[in-house]
N, C-alpha and C positions, 0 to 999 in steps of 0.2 A: 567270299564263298568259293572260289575258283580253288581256294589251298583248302577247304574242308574237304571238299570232293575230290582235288588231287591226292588228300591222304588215302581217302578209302582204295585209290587206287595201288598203294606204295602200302598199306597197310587196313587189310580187309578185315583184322579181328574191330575196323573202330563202323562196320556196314550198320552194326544193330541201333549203336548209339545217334551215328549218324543220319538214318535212318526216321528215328522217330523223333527226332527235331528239327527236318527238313522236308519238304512233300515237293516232287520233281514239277508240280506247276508254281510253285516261288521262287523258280530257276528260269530261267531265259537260254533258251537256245543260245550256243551250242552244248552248254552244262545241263541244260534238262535234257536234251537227248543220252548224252554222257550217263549222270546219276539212273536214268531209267533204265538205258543197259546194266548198268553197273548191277543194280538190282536185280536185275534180270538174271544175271550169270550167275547173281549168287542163291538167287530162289534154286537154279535148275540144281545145283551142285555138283554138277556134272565135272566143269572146269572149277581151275583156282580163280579168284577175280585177281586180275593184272591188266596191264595196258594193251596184254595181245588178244586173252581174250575176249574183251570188251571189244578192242578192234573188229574182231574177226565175226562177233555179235552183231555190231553195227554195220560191219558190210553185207552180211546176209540178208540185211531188212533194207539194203539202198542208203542208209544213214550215213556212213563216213565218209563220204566227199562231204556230204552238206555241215558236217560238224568240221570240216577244215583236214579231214585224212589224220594219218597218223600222226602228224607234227601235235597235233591240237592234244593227242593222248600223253605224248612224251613233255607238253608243255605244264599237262596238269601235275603229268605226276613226279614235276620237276618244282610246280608251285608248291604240292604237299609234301616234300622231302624236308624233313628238320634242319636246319642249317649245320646242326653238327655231322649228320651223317650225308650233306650233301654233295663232300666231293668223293664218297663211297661209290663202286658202282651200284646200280639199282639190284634188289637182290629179288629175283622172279624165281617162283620154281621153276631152276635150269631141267629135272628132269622130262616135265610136263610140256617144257618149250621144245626142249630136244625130241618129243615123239612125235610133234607135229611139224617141224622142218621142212619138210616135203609134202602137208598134208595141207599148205592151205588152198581155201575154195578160189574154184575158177574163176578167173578173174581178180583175184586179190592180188596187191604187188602194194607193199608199203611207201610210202613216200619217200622220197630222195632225198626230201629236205631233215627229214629225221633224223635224229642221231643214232 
């Protein structure tokens, strides 16, 4: 389950399908907190779904330390990367990451341990 949900991370067009063959209480902390943001971002449509803004989702409501911080986001969406395009870098919109550079919330500082 850990690579269904790591894909929607690495590839949001698969949220719908993913979506309606999964329900976030047949997940187990720290993937039901994950898949619910994940959800979440992509209801608002505000953001892309990626691992920063689910991050930045889940620090807002208190959740990313307890799902394991950012390691636990770069670990998913390292499980749902296809083996072919796995030693690709991860392909996030660079624009959308680029305008928040300097705009995360107080308090937020990514883990160390992340890559």
């Amino acid at each position: 389950m850990c690579a269904r949900v790591g894909r929607i991370l690495v590839e949001p067009g698969t949220i719908p399908e993913t979506a309606a063959a999964v329900l976030p209480e047949e997940l187990s902390d720290p993937l039901a907190a994950v898949f619910t943001s994940i959800l979440a971002v992509h209801a608002a449509r505000e953001e892309p779904v990626n691992p920063l803004a689910v991050g930045i989702h889940l620090h807002r409501r208190g959740g990313l330390k307890e799902i394991g911080g950012s390691a636990c986001l770069t670990a998913l969406a390292e499980a749902g990367t296809p083996r072919a395009e796995a030693e690709k870098p991860a392909a996030f919109d660079s624009a959308w990451f680029a305008a928040r550079i300097g705009a995360f919330p107080a308090g937020y500082a990514p883990d160390s341990t992340a890559r």
